[in-house]
TORFI-571160 format. One line per 5 residues: number of its first residue (from 0); for each residue x, y, z of N, C-alpha, C, O. Coordinates in steps of 0.05 Angstrom, whole numbers, plus 5000, padded with zeros to 4 digits. Layout:
# residues N
NUM) X,Y,Z,X,Y,Z,X,Y,Z,X,Y,Z; ...
This chain:
# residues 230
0) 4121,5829,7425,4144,5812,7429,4169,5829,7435,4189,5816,7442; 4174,5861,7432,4189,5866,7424,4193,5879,7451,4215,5880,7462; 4174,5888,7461,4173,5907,7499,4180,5870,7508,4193,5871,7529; 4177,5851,7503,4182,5833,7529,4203,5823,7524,4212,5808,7541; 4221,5827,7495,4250,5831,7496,4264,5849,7510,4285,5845,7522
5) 4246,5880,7507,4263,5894,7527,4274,5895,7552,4294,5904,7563; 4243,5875,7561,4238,5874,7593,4257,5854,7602,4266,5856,7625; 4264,5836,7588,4275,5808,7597,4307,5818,7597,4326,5807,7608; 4307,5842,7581,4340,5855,7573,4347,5859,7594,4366,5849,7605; 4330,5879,7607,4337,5906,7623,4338,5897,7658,4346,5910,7677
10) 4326,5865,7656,4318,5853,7681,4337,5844,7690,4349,5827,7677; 4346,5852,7715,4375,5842,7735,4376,5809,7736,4357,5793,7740; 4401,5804,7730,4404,5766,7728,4409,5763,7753,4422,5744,7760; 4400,5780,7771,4411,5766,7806,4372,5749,7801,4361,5728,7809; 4365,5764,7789,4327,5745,7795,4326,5719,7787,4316,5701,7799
15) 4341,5719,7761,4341,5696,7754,4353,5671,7767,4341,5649,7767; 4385,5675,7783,4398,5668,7795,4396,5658,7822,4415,5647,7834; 4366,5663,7832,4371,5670,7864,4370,5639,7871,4361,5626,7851; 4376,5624,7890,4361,5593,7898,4347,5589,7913,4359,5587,7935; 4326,5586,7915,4303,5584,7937,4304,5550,7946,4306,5530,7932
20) 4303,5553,7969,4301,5525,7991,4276,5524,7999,4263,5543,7992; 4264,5507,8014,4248,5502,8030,4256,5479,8057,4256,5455,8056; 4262,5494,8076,4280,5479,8105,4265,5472,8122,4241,5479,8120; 4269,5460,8138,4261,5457,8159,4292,5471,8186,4315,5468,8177; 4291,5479,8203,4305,5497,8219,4301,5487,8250,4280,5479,8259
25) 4323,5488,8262,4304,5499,8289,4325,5532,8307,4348,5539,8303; 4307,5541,8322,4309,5572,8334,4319,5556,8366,4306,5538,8377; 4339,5565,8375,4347,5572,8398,4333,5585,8422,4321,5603,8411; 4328,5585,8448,4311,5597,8461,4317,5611,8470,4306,5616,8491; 4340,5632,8459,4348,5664,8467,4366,5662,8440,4372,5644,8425
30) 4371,5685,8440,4384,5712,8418,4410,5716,8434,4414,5711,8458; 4428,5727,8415,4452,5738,8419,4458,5762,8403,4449,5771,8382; 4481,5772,8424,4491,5796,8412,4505,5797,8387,4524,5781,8390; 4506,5806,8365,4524,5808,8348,4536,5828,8338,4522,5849,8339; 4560,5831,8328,4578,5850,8323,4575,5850,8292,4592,5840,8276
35) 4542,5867,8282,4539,5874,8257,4554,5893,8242,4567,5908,8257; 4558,5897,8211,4573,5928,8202,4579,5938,8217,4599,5932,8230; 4559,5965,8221,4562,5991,8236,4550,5981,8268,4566,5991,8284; 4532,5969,8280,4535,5967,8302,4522,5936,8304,4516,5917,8290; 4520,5945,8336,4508,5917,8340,4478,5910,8355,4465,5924,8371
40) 4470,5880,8344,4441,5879,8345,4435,5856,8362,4454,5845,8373; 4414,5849,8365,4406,5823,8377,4400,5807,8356,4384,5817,8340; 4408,5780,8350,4396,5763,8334,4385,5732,8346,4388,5724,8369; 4368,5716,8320,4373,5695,8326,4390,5673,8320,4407,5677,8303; 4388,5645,8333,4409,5637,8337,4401,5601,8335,4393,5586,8352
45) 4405,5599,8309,4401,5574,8302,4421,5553,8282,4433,5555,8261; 4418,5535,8298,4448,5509,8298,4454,5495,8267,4473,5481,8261; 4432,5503,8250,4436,5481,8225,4421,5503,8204,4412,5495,8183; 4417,5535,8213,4423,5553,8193,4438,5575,8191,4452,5581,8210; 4439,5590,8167,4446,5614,8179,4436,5643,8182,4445,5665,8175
50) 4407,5633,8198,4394,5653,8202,4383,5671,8218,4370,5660,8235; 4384,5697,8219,4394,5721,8246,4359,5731,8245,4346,5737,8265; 4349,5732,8220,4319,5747,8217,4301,5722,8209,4309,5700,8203; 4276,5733,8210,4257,5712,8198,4233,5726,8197,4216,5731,8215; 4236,5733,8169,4207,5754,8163,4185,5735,8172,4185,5710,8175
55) 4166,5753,8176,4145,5734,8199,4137,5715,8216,4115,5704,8216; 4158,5710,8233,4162,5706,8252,4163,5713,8281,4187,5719,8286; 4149,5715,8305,4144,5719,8330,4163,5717,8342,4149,5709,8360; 4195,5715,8356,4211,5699,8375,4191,5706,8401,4178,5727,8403; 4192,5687,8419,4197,5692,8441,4213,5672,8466,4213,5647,8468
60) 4228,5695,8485,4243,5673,8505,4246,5660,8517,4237,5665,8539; 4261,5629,8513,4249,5609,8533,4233,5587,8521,4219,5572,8535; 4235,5584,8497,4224,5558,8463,4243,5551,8458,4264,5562,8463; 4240,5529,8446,4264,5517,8434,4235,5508,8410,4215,5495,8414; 4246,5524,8381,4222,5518,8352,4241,5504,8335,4265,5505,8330
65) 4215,5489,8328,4227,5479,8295,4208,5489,8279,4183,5487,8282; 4222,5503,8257,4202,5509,8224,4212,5505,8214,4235,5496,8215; 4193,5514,8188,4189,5507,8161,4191,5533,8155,4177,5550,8165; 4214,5540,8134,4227,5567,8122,4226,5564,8095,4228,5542,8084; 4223,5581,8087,4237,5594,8053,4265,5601,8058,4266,5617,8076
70) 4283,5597,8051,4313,5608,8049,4316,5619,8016,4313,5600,8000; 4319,5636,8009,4323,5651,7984,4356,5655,7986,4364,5656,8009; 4372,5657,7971,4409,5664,7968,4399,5694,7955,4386,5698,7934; 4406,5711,7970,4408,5737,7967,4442,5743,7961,4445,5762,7946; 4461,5733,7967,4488,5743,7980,4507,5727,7964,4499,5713,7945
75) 4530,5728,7969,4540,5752,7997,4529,5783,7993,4519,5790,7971; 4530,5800,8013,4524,5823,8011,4543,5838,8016,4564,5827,8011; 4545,5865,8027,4571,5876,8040,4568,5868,8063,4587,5858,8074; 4542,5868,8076,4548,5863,8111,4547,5827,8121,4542,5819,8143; 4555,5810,8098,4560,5781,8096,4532,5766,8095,4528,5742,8091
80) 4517,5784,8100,4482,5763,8094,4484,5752,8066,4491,5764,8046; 4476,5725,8068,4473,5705,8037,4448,5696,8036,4440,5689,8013; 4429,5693,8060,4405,5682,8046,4383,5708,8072,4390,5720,8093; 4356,5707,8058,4339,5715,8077,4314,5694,8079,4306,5675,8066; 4308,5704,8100,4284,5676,8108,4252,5683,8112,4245,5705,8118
85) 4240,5666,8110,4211,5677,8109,4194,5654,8124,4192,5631,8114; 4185,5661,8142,4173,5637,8167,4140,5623,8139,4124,5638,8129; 4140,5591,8133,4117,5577,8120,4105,5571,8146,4085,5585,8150; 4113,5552,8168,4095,5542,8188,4117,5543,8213,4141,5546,8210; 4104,5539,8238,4124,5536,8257,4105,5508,8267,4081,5506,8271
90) 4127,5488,8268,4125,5457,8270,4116,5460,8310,4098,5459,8327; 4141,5461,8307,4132,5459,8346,4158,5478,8363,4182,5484,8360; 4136,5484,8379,4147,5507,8401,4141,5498,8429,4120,5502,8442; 4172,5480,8436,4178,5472,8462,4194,5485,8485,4219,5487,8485; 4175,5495,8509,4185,5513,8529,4210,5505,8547,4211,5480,8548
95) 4224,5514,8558,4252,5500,8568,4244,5505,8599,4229,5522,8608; 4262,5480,8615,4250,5492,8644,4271,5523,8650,4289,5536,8639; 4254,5524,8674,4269,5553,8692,4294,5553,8700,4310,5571,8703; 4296,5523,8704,4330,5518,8716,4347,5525,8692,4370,5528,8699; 4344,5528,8665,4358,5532,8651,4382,5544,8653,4381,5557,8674
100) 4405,5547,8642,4421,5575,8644,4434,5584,8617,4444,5562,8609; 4438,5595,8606,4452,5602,8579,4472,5640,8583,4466,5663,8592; 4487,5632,8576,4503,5656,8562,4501,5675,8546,4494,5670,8523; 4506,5704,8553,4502,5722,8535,4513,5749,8539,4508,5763,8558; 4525,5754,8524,4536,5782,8526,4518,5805,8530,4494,5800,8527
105) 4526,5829,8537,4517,5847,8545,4528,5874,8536,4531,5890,8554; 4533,5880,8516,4535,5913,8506,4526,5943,8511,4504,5948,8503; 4536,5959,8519,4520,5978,8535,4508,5999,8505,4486,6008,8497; 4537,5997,8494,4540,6014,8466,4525,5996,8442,4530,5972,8436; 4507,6013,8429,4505,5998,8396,4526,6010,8379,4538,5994,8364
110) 4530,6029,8378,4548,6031,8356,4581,6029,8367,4585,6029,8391; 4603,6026,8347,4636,6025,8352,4642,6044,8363,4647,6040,8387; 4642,6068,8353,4651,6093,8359,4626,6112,8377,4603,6116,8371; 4639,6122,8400,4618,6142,8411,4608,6163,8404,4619,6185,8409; 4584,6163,8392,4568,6197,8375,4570,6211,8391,4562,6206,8414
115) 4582,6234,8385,4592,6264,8390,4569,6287,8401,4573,6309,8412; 4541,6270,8391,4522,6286,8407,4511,6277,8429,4509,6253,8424; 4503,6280,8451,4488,6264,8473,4464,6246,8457,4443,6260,8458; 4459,6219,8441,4443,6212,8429,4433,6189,8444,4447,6170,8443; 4415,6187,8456,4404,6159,8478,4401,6135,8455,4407,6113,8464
120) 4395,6134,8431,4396,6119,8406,4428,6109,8416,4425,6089,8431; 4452,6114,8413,4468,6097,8422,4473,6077,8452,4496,6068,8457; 4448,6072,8469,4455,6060,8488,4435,6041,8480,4414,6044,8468; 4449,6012,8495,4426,5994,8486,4405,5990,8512,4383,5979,8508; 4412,5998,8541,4392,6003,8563,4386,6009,8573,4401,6022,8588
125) 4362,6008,8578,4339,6035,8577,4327,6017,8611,4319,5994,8613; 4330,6035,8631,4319,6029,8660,4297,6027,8667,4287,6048,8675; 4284,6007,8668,4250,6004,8676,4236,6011,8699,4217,6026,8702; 4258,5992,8726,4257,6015,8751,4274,5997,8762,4284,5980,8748; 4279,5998,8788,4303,5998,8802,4324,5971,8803,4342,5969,8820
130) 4315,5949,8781,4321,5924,8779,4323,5917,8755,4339,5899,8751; 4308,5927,8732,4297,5915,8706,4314,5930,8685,4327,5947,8697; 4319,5930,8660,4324,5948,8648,4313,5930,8624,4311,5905,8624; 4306,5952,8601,4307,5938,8571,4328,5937,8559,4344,5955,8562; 4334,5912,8541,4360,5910,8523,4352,5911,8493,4330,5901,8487
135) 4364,5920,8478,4366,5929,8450,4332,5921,8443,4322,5905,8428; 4324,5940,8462,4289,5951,8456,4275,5917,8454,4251,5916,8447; 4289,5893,8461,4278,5862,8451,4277,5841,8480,4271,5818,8476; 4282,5848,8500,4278,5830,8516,4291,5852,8551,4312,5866,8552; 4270,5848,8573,4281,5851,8592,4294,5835,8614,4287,5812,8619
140) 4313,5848,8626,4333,5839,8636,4336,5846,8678,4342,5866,8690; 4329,5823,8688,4332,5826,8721,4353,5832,8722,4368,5832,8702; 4363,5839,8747,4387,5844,8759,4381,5839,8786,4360,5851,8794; 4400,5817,8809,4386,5811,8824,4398,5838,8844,4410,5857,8834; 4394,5836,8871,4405,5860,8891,4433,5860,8886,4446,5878,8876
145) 4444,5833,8897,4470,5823,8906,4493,5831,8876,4517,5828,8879; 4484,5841,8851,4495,5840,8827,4489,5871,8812,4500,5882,8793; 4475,5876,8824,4470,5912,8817,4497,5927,8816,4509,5933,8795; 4508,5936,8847,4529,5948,8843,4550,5944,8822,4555,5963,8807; 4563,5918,8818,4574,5909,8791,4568,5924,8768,4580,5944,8757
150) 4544,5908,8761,4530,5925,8731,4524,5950,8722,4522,5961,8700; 4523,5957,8746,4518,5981,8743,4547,5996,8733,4552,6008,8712; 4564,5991,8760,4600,5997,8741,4600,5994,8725,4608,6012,8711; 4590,5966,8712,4597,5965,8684,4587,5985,8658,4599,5995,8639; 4556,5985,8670,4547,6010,8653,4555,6033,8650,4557,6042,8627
155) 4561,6049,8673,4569,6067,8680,4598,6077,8663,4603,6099,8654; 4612,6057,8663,4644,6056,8640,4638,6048,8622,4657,6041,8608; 4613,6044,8611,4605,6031,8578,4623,6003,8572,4632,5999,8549; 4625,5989,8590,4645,5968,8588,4620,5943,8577,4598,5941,8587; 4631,5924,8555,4613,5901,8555,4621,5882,8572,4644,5879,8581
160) 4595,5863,8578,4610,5839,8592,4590,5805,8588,4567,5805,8578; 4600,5789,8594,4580,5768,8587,4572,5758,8621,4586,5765,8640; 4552,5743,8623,4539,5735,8639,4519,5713,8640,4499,5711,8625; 4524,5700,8658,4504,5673,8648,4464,5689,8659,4459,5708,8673; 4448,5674,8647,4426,5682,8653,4404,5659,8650,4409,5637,8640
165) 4383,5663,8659,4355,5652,8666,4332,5661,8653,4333,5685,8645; 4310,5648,8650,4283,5646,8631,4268,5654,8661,4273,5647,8684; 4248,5671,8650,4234,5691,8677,4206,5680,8655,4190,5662,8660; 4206,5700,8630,4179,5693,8612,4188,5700,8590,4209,5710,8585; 4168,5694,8576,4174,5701,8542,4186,5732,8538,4191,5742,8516
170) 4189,5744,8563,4197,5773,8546,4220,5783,8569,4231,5804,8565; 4226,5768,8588,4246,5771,8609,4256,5754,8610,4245,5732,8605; 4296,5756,8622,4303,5740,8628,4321,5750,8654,4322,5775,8652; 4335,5741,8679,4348,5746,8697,4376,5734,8690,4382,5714,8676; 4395,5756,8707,4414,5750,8707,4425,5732,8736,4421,5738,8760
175) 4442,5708,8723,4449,5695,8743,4468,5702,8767,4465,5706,8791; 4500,5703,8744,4520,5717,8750,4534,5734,8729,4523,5746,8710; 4559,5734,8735,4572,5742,8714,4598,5721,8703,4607,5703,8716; 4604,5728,8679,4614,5706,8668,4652,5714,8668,4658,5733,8653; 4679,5700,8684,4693,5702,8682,4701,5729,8704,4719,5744,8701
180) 4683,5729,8724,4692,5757,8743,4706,5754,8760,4703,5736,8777; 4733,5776,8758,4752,5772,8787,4745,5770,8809,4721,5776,8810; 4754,5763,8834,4747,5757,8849,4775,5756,8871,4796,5745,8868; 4765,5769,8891,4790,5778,8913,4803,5752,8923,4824,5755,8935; 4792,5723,8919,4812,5697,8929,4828,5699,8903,4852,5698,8905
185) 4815,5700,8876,4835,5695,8853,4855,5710,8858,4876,5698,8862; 4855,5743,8860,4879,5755,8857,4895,5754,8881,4918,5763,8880; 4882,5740,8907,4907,5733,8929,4914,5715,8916,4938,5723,8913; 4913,5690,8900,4922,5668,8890,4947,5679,8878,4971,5679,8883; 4930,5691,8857,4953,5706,8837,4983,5720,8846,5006,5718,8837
190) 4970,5733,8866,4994,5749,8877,5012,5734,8895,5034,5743,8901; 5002,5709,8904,5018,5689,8921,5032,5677,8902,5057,5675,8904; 5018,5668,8881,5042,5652,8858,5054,5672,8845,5076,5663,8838; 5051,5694,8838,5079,5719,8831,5093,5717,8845,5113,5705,8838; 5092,5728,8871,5119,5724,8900,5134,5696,8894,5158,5698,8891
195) 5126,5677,8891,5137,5657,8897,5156,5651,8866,5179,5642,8862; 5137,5661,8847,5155,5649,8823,5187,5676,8826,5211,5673,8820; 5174,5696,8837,5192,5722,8847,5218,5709,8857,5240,5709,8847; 5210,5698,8877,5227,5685,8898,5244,5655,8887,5264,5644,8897; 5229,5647,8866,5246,5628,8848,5267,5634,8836,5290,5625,8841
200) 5258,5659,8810,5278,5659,8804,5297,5681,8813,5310,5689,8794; 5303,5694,8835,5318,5710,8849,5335,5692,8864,5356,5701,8874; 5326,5656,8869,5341,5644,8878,5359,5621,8858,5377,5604,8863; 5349,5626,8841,5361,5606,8809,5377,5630,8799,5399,5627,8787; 5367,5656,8805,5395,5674,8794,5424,5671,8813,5448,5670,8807
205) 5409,5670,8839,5435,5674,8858,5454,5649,8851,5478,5651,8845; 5435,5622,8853,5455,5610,8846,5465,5606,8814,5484,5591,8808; 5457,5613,8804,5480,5609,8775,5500,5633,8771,5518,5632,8754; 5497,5655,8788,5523,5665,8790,5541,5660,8817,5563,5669,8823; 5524,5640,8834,5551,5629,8852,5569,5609,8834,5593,5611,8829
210) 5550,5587,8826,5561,5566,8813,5584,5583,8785,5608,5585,8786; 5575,5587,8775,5598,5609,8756,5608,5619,8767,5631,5616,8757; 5610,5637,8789,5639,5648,8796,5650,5623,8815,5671,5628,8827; 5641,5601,8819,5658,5582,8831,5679,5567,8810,5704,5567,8813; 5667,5554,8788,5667,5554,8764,5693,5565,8756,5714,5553,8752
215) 5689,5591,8753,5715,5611,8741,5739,5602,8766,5760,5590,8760; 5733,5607,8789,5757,5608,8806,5768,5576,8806,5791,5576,8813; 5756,5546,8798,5755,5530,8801,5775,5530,8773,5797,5520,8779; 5772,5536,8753,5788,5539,8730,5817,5553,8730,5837,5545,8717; 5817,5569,8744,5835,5592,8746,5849,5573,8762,5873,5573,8755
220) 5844,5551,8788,5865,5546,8798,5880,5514,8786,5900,5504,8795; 5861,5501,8759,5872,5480,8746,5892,5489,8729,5910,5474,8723; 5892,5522,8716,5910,5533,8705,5934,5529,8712,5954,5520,8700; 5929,5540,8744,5956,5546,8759,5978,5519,8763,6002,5515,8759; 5955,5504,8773,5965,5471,8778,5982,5462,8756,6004,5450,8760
225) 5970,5467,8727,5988,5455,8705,6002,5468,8699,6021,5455,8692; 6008,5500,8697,6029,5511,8696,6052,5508,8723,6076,5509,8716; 6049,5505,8746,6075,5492,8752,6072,5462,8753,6083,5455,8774; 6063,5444,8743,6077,5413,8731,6085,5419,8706,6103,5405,8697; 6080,5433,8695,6109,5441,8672,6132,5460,8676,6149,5462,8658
């Protein structure tokens, strides 16, 4: 009795404390980028939990699942995780058409800061061949002809960017376009409505210092007027 006093002493009250669920979930039919701690990862991405992992669990792209989870409360932690999950059954795994399109960022860099040694571990893509590349080692990525040059800039300056994309197969997806990209009519637009707002107020200045110095001289001569009627 006296070791299972010790044991029960010495035993962390997070065990005692933890709350275990049993959910039902459903998974999104792609992953997103996230801006973890120290760098960033691909997760999953599901609407009514909050869950990024799922110990034993398969993803693949282009499903839309519902399961049956364990949710355990681990958390908060330092890196904000509160619960971890553990796949019981997967209910049903429904494929999305091709026409699909969804959003997703694109990170060249995993980590914040650039490591000081040439380390290929800090890039998240890795070139398959002259179209394809892998992304954070979890899903490949088309690039069509017409969108290469782009991406490739982008890579090239380690710049992130988002982009809408397409379901190819469970382990590829294509890129459509890009999401929010300039474009030489916008910046004629732009630069036509600068000139003009230019030309606004260069003409709202002119006149409020005509009207004021009319103003002043218009004053200066009611002065005069009342000083000789007195």
């Amino acid at each position: 009795m006296k070791k299972i006093g010790i044991i029960l002493l010495f035993t962390p009250l997070f065990l005692f404390s933890q709350k275990v669920l049993y959910k039902t979930i459903t998974i999104k039919p792609f992953m997103y980028t996230q801006n973890y701690e120290h760098f960033k990862r691909l997760v999953l991405d599901s609407p009514d939990s909050e869950v990024e992992y799922i110990d034993g669990f398969d993803f693949e792209w282009g499903y839309y699942y519902t399961l049956r989870v364990k949710e355990i409360e681990v958390g908060p932690l330092s890196d904000g995780t509160r619960y971890d999950y553990t796949l019981l059954k997967v209910i049903s795994k429904e494929e999305v058409p091709d026409s699909v399109t969804f959003m997703m960022s694109i990170d060249p860099l995993r980590y914040y800061s650039k490591l000081e040694e040439n380390d290929l571990d800090n890039y998240t893509l890795s070139q398959l061949n002259d179209s394809t590349y892998l992304y954070m080692d979890k899903v490949e990525i088309e690039i069509p002809k017409k969108l290469q040059e782009y991406f490739i800039k982008k890579i090239n300056n380690e710049i992130d960017f988002r982009g809408n994309f397409q379901f190819v197969n469970a382990k590829r997806i294509r890129l459509v376009n890009f999401k929010n990209k300039p474009t030489q009519l916008s910046g004629f637009i732009y630069v036509e409505f600068y000139l003009k707002n230019i030309e606004f107020l260069q003409e709202g200045f002119e006149y409020f210092v005509r009207y004021t110095f009319i103003g002043s001289v218009l004053n200066k001569k009611r002065k005069r007027n009342l000083l000789k009627s007195i």
